[in-house]
Backbone and ligand atoms as CSV (ligand in chain L), in Angstrom:
chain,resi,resn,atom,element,x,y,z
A,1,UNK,N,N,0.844,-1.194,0.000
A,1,UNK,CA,C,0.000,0.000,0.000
A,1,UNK,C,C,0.883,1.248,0.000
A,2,UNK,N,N,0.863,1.792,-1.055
A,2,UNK,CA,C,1.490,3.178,-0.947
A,2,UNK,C,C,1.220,4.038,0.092
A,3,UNK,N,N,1.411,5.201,0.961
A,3,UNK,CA,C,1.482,6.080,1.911
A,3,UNK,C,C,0.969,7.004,0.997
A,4,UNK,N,N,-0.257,8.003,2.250
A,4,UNK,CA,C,-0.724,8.587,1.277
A,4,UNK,C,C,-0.844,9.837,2.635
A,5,UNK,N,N,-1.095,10.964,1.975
A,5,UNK,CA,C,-1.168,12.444,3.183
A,5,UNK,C,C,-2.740,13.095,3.156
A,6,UNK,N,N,-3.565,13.036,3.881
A,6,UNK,CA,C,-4.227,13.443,3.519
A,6,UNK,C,C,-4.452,14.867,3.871
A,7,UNK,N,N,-4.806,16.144,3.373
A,7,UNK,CA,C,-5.418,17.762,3.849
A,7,UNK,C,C,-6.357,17.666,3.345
A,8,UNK,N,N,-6.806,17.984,4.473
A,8,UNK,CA,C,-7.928,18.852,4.694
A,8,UNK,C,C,-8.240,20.323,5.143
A,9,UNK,N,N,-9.255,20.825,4.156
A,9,UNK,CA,C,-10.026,22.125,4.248
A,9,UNK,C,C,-11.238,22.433,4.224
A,10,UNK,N,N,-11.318,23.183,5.002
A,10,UNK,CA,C,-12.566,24.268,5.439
A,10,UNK,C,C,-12.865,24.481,4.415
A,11,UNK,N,N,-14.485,24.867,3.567
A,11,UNK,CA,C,-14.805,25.535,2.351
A,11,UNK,C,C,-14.616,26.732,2.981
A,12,UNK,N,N,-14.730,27.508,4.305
A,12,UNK,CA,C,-14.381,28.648,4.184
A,12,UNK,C,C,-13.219,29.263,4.452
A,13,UNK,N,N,-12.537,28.450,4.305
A,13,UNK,CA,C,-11.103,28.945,4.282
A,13,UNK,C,C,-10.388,29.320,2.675
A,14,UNK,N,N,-11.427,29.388,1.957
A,14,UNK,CA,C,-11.365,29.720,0.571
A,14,UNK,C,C,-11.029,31.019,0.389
A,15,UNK,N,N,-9.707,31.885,0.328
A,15,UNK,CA,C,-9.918,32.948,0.090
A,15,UNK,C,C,-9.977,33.640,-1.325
A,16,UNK,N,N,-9.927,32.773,-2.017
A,16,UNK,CA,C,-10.152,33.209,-3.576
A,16,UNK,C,C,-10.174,31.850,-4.829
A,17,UNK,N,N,-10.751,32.676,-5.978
A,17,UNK,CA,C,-10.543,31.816,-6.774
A,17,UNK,C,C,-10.045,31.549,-8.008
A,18,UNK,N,N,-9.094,31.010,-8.678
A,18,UNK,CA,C,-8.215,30.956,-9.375
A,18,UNK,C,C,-9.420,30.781,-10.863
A,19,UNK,N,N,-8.975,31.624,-11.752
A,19,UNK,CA,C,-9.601,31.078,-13.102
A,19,UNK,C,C,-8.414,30.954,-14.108
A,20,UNK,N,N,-7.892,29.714,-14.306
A,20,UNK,CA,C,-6.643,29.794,-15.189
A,20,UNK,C,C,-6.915,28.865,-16.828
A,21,UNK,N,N,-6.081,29.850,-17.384
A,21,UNK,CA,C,-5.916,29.948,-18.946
A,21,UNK,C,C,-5.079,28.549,-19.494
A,22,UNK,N,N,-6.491,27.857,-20.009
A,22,UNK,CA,C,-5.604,26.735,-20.765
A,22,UNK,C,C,-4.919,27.105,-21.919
A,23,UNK,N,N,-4.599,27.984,-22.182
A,23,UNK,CA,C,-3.892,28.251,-22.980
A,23,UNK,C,C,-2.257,28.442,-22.649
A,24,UNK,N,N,-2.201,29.847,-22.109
A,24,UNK,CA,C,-0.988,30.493,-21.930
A,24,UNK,C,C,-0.800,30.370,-20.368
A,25,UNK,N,N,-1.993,29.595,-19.248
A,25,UNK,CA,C,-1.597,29.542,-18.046
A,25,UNK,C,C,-1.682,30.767,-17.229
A,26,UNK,N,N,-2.161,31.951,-17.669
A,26,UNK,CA,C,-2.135,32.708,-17.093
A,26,UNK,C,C,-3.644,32.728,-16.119
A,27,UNK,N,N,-3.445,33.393,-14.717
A,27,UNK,CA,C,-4.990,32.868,-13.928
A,27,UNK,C,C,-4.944,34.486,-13.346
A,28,UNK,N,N,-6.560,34.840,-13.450
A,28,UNK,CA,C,-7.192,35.511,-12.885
A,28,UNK,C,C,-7.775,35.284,-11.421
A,29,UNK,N,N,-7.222,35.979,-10.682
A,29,UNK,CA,C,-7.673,35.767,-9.117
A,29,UNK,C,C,-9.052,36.595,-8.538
A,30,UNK,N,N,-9.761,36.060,-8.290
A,30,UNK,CA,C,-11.195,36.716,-7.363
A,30,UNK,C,C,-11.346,36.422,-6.136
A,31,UNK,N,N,-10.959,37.226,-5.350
A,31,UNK,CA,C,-11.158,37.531,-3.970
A,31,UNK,C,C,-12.404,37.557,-3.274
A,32,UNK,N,N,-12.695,36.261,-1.784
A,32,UNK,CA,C,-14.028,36.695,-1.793
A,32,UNK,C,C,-13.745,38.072,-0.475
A,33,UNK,N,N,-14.980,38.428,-0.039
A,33,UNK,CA,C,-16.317,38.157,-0.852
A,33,UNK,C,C,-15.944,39.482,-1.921
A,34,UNK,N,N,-16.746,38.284,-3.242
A,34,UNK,CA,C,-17.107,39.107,-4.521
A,34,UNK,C,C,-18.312,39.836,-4.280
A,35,UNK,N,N,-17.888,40.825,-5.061
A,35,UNK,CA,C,-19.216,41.706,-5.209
A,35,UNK,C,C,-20.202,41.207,-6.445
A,36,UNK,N,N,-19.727,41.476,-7.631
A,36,UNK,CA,C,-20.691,40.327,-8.686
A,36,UNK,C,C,-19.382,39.731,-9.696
A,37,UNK,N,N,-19.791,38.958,-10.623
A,37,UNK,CA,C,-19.083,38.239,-11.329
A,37,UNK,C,C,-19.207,38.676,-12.611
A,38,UNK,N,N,-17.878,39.261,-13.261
A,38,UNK,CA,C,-18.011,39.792,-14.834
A,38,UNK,C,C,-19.056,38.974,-15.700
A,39,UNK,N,N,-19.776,39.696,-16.819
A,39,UNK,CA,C,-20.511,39.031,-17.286
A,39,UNK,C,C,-19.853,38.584,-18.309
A,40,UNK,N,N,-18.361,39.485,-18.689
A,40,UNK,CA,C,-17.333,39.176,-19.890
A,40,UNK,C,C,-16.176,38.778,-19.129
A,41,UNK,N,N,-15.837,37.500,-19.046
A,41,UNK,CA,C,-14.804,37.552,-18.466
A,41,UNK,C,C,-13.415,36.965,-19.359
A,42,UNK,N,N,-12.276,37.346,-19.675
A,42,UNK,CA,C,-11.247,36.941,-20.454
A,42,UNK,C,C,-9.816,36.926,-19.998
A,43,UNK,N,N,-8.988,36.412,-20.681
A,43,UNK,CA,C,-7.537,36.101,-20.210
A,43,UNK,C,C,-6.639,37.128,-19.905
A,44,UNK,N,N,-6.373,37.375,-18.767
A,44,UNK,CA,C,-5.491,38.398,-19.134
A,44,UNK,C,C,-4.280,38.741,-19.965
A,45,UNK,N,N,-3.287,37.476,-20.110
A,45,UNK,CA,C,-2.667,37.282,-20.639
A,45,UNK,C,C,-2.804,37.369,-22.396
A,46,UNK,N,N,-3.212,36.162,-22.865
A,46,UNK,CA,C,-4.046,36.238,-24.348
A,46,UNK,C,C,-5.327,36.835,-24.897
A,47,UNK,N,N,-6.034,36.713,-23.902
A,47,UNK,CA,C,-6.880,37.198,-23.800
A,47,UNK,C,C,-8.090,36.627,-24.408
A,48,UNK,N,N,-8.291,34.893,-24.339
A,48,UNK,CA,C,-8.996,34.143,-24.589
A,48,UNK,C,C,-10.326,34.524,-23.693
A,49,UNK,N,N,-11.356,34.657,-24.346
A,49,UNK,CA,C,-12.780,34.506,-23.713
A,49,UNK,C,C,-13.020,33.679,-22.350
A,50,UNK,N,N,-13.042,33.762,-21.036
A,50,UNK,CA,C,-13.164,32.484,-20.471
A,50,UNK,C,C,-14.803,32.577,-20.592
A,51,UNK,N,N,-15.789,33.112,-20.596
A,51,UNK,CA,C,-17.434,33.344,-20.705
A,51,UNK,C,C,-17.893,34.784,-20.600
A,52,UNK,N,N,-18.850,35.207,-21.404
A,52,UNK,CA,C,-19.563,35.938,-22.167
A,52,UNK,C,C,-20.786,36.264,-21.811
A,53,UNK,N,N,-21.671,37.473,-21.473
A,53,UNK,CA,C,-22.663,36.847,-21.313
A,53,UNK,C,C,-23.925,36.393,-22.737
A,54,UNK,N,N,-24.498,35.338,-21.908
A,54,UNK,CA,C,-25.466,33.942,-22.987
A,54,UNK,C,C,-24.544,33.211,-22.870
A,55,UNK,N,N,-23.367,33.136,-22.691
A,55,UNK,CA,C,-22.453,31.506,-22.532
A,55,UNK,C,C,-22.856,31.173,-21.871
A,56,UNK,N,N,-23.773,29.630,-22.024
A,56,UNK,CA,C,-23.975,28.575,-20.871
A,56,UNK,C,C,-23.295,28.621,-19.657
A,57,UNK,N,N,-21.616,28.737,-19.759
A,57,UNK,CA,C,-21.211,28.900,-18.018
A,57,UNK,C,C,-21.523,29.720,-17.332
A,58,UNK,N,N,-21.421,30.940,-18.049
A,58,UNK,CA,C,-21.706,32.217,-16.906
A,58,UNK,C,C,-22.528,32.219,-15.816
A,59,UNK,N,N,-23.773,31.852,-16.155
A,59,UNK,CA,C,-25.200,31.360,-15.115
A,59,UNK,C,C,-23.951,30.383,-13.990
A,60,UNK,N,N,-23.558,29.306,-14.348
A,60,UNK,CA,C,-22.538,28.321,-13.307
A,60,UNK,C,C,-22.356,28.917,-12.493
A,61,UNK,N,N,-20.944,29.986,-13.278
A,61,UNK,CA,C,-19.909,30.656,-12.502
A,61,UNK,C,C,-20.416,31.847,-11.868
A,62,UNK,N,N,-21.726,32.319,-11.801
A,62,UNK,CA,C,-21.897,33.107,-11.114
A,62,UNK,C,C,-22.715,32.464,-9.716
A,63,UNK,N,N,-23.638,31.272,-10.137
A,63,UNK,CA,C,-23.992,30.707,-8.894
A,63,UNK,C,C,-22.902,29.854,-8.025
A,64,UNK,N,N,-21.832,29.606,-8.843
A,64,UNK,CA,C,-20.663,29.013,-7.561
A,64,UNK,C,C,-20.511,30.246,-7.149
A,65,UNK,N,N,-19.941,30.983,-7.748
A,65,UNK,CA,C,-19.396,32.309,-6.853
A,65,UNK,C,C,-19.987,32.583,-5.355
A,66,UNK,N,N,-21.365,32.949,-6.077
A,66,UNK,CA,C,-22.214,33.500,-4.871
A,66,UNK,C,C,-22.482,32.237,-4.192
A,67,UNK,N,N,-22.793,31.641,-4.358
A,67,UNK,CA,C,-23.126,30.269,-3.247
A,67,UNK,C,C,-21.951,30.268,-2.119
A,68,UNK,N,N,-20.111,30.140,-2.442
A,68,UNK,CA,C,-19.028,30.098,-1.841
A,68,UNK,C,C,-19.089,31.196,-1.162
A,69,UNK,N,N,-19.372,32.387,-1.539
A,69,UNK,CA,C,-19.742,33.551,-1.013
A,69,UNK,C,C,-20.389,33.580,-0.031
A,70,UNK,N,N,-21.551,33.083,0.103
A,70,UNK,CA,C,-23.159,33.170,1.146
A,70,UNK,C,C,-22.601,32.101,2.432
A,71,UNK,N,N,-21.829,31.081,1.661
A,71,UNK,CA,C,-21.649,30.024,2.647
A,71,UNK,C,C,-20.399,30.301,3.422
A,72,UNK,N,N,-19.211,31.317,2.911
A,72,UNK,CA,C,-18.017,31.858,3.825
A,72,UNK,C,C,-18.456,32.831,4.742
A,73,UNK,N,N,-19.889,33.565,4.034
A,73,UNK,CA,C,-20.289,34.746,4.930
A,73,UNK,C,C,-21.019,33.876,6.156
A,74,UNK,N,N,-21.699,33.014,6.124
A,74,UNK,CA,C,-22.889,32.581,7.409
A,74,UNK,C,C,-21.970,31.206,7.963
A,75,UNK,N,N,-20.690,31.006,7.440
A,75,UNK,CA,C,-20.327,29.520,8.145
A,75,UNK,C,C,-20.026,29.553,9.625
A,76,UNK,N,N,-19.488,30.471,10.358
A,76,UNK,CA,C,-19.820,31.078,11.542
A,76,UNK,C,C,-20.849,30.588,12.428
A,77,UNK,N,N,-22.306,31.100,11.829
A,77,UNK,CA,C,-23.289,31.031,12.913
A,77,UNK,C,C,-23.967,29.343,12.266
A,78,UNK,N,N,-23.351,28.670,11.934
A,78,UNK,CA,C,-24.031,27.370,11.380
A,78,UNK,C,C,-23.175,26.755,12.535
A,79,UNK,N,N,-24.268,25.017,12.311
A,79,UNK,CA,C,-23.932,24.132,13.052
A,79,UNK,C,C,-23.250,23.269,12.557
A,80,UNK,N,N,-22.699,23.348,11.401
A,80,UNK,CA,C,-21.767,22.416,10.657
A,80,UNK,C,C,-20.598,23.670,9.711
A,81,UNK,N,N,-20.183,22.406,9.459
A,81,UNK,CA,C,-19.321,22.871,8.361
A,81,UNK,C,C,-18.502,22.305,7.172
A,82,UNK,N,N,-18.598,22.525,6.227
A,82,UNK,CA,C,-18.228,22.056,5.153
A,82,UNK,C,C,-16.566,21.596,4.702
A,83,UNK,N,N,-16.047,20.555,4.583
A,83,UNK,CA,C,-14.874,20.672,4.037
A,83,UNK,C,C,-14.452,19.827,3.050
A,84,UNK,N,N,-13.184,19.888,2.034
A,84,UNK,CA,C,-12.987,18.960,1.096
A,84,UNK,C,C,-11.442,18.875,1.666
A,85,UNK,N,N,-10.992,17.389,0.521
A,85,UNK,CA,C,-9.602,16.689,0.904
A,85,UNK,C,C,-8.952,16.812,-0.184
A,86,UNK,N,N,-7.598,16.774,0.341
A,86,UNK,CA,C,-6.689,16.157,-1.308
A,86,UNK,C,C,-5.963,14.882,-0.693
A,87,UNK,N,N,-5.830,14.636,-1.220
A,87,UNK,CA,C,-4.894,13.044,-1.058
A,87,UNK,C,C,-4.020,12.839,-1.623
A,88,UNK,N,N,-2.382,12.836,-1.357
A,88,UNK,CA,C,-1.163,13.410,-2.674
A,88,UNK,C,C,-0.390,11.665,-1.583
A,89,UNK,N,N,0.464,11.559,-2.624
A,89,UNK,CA,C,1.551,10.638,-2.091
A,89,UNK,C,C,2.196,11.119,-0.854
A,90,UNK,N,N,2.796,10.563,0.104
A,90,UNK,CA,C,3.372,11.194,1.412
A,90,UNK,C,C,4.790,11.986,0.673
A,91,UNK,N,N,5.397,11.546,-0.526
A,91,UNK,CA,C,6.800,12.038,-0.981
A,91,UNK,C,C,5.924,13.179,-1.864
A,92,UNK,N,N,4.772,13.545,-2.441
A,92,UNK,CA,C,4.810,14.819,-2.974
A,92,UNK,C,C,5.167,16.064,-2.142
A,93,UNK,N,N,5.198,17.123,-3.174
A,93,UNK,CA,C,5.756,18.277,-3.195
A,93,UNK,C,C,5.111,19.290,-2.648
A,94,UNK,N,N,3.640,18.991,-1.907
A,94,UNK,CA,C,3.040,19.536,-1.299
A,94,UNK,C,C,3.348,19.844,-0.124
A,95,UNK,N,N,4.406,19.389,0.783
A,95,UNK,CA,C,4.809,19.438,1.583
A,95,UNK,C,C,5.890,20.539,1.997
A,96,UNK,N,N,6.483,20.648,0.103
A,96,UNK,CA,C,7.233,21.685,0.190
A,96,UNK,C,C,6.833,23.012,0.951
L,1,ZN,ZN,ZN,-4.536,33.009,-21.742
């Protein structure tokens, strides 16, 4: 059995969110809490379209937004709390 590490996080320990460019790699950072979510949003770098508005994602990416949003703002007075894992080999670089 390989050795494995597991982390864990808080969803509200999310302080932003990365939108990165399959292209040229370049990522746009959004800080919460957002106020609203571009309706044009593009690369900074190349300046590839990431969604438009009428692009099918936009509606998505604006209800993740705000959802991560609503749920960093009230996780506080809740009785639970939300978290996700990664699971990397014990020798990855995550450790770095
Ligand atoms: Zn790009």
């Amino acid at each position: 059995m390989t050795p494995q590490k597991l982390y864990q996080f808080v969803l509200s320990e999310i302080p932003f969110l990365d939108f990165n460019c399959k292209t040229c790699k370049s990522a746009i950072r959004l800080t919460f809490p957002m106020k609203t979510l571009s309706a044009n949003l593009q690369c900074a770098g190349c300046g590839a379209p990431f969604w438009y508005e009428g692009n099918s994602i936009y509606p998505l990416m604006q209800q993740l937004t705000r959802t991560l949003g609503a749920y960093i703002e009230k996780e506080a007075d809740l009785a639970f709390s939300v978290s996700f894992s990664l699971v990397s080999p014990a020798s990855s670089n995550l450790d770095d």
